[in-house]
C-alpha positions, 0 to 999 in steps of 0.5 A, a space after each residue: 205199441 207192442 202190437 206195432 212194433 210186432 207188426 213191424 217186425 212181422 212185415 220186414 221178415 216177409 219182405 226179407 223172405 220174398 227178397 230171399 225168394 226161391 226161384 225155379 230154373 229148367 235146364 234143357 239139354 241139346 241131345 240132337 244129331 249134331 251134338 257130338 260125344 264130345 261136345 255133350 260131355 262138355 255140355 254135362 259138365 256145363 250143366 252141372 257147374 251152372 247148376 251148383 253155382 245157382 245152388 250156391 247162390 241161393 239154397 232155396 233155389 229149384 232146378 229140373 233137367 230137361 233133354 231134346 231130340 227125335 227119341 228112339 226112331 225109327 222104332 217110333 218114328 222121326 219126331 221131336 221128342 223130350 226126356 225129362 231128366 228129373 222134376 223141380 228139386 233142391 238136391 245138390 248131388 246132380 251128376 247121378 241124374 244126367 246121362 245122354 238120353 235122346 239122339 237124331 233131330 234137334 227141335 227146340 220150338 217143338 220140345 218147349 211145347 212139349 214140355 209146356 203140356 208137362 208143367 201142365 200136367 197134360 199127357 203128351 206121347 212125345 214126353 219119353 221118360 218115367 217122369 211125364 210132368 214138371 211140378 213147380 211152385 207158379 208163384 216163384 220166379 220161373 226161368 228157362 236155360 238152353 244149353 245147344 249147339 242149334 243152328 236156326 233151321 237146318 235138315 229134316 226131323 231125322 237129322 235137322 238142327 231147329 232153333 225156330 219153328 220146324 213149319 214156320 222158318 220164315 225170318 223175322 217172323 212171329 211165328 218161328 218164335 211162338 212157343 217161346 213168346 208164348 212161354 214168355 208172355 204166359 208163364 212170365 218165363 226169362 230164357 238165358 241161351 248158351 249156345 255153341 252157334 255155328 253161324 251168324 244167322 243160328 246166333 241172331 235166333 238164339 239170342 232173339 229166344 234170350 231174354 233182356 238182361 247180360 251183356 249180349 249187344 249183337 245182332 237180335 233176330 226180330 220177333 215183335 211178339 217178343 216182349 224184351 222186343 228191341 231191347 238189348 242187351 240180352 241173356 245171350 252166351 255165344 261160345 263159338 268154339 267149346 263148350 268149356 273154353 273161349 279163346 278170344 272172349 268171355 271164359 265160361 267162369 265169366 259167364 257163369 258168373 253173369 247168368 247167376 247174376 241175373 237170374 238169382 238173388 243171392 241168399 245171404 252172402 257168398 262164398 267161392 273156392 278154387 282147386 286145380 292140379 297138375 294130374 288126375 290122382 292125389 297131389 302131395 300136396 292139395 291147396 285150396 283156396 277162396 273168398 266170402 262175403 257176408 250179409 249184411 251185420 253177419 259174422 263168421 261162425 265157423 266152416 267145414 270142408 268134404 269130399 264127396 264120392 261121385 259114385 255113391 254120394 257119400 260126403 267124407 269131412 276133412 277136419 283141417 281147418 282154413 288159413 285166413 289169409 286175409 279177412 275175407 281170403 282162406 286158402 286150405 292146406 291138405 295132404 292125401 291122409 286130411 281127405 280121409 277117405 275109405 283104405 282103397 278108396 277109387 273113382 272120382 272125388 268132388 270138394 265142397 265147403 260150407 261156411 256158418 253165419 250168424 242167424 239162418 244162413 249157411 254158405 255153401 260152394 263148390 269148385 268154381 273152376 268149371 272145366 271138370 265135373 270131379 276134382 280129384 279121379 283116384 284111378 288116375 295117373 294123367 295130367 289132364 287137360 281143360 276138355 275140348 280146349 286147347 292143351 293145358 300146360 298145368 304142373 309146366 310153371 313154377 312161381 317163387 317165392 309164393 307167398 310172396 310179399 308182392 315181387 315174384 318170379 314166373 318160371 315156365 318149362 320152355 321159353 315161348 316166342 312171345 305171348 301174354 302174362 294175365 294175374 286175376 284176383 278172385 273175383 275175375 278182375 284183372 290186377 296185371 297184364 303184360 305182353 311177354 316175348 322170348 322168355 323163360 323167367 318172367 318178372 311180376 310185382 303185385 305189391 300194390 294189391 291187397 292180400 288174397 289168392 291170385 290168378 296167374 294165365 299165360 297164353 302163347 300166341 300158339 294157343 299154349 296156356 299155362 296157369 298157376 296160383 300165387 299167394 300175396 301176403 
């Protein structure tokens, strides 16, 4: 009996484990001709956001980083070429990894192969960087994410921008797509795309590389080598204008929030918190807040919050503990002397909390505003703005009272001809949306809702956005 009930127990903790099982993503960066500064900038805040919400999702996750273009020509010559940023890790200080490696041409077909000989262990010249090989565990689930602003097949190997095979553009073909069938068929590999398209036919061909799973129900670009062939949806995130921003559509926090969906398993619970400010250098006053979920049969046993030098990596506790708002809502009250950091300190500043649970979990998050790679930049003194997206009226809105019971006002710092007021909850789930018009004060009553942290956006038909956080009590 004693030897069954240990062999029981055996069994559900190697089915918990294999549940709870790591998987590794390949991140590969656009670092072509086409991607301008700006945009590669938003595509390293992007890249780093994603990263963190995966590490989030599951600690035992892995990611390696991966950049592609046409190297150094013309002292080597025009070819496609990759920089492998770094080697399948766990570490969760990315943002001393990713700099612009690459320039000229952009080949996707070509650099998946190339970095299939890496996973190989096969020397390749047109791997350009210290690291040559990718190391990962082919037991674990393997998953491959293009962050591009590719089109299908444009240009030469100088400048050109492909998404398919440079010697086979044909559409519909098999043969534009091999590497990535190959990569699909042989290393069981699943590709998620988010990609900055500039035309209808470079969009059918990015989310004909994408694998089935997310929401993406467009057109598909035919492949009948392609396993998830005719399959829809697909794991297929157009952002037709920036990087970080969508006017119109999914926001980035959405589909953030897809693609770790569907390609983590989380590990144990969740935990989210949001921070935004009015300008770049320490508020008087910091309000930070979110929410969790727990395992199942888990209990909160404790949390701690820091802020992390970018520059160095070291980690400063703040000691402040959290406002429990409501059983699974928190939100952090700091003043500048809570964040304990050195006399003098400058740069740039980034939050991140953990939370304890019973048993071998450890929640961690970070911000999940996902518009800036820092949260707070000491050597600032600007009132910043979402890059790349239109202007942000941050710090031009005022709520009252807040907290509030349920009825409240929106007091803007202009009256705006009209527009539309959206209050989200924490999980992204609309709660109130109004049109408003010739307006400066604007009513909202949120009393139906339950207590939390909630999300106040309003847009102006001339493309001005106002935000704000309101506490319902």
């Amino acid at each position: 009996m004693k030897k069954t009930f240990l062999f029981v127990i055996f069994a559900f903790l190697a089915s918990w484990n294999s549940l709870q099982a790591q998987k590794d993503y390949l991140i590969i960066m656009d670092d072509g001709s086409t991607m301008s500064d700006t945009k590669w900038a938003e595509m390293k805040t992007t890249t780093v956001n994603l990263i963190q919400r995966l590490l989030a999702c599951n600690p035992k996750n892995k990611y390696a980083i991966a950049h592609y273009g046409a190297g150094d020509a013309p002292v080597s010559g025009y070819e496609p070429k990759v920089y492998i940023e770094m080697d399948f890790t766990h570490d969760n200080f990315v943002e001393k990894y990713i700099k612009r490696r690459l320039q000229y041409g952009q080949h996707f077909h070509e650099a998946l192969g190339i970095l299939g000989d890496a996973l190989d262990g096969n020397f390749n010249p047109a791997i350009v960087s210290p690291q040559t090989s990718l190391n990962r565990e082919p037991t674990f689930e393997f998953n491959v994410i293009l962050i591009t602003d590719g089109s299908r097949n444009v240009g030469d190997l100088s400048t050109g921008s492909y998404l398919v095979n440079y010697n086979n553009t044909t559409l519909n073909d098999p043969g534009s797509f091999k590497n990535v069938s190959l990569f699909k068929i042989q290393r069981n590999a699943k590709f998620a795309v988010i990609h900055l398209s500039p035309d209808a036919q470079s969009s059918a061909a990015g989310a004909s590389i994408a694998s089935a799973g997310g929401f993406y129900t467009g057109p598909v670009e035919s492949n009948i080598d392609d396993p998830d062939y005719g399959v829809l949806p697909r794991m297929y995130f157009p952002r037709p204008q920036t990087f970080l921003y969508l006017y119109g559509g999914n926001t980035i926090e959405e589909d953030f929030e897809r693609i770790v969906n569907a390609l983590c398993d989380p590990y144990g619970g969740k935990l989210d918190f949001f921070y935004e400010h009015a300008g770049c250098a320490i508020p008087p006053t910091v309000y930070l807040g979110g929410h969790f979920t727990l395992p199942p049969g888990g209990y909160y046993q404790g949390s701690k919050l820091a802020i992390r030098s970018l520059d160095t990596g070291t980690d400063y506790p703040i000691t402040v503990p959290p406002n429990f708002i409501s059983p699974n809502n928190f939100v952090y009250t700091l003043y500048p002397a809570d964040l304990n950091l050195p006399p003098g300190a400058t740069g740039k500043y980034k939050f991140i909390m953990s939370m304890y649970v019973n048993g071998p979990y450890e929640l961690t998050s970070w911000n999940n505003y996902p518009f800036y790679d820092w949260d707070l930049d000491l050597d600032a003194t600007c009132t910043r703005s979402a890059p790349g997206s239109i202007k942000n009226k941050e710090g031009m809105l005022k709520i009252s009272p807040n907290p509030t019971d349920g009825l409240f006002k929106v007091i803007l710092d202009k009256e705006i001809e009209s527009g539309l007021l959206e209050i989200k909850d924490m999980h992204g789930n609309t709660v109130l949306s109004k049109r408003v018009k010739k307006l400066k004060e604007i009513d909202a009553d949120i009393s139906r809702q339950n207590q939390g942290i909630y999300i106040i956006n309003i847009t102006s038909d001339k493309n001005e956005t106002y935000s704000g956080k309101i506490i319902k009590k």
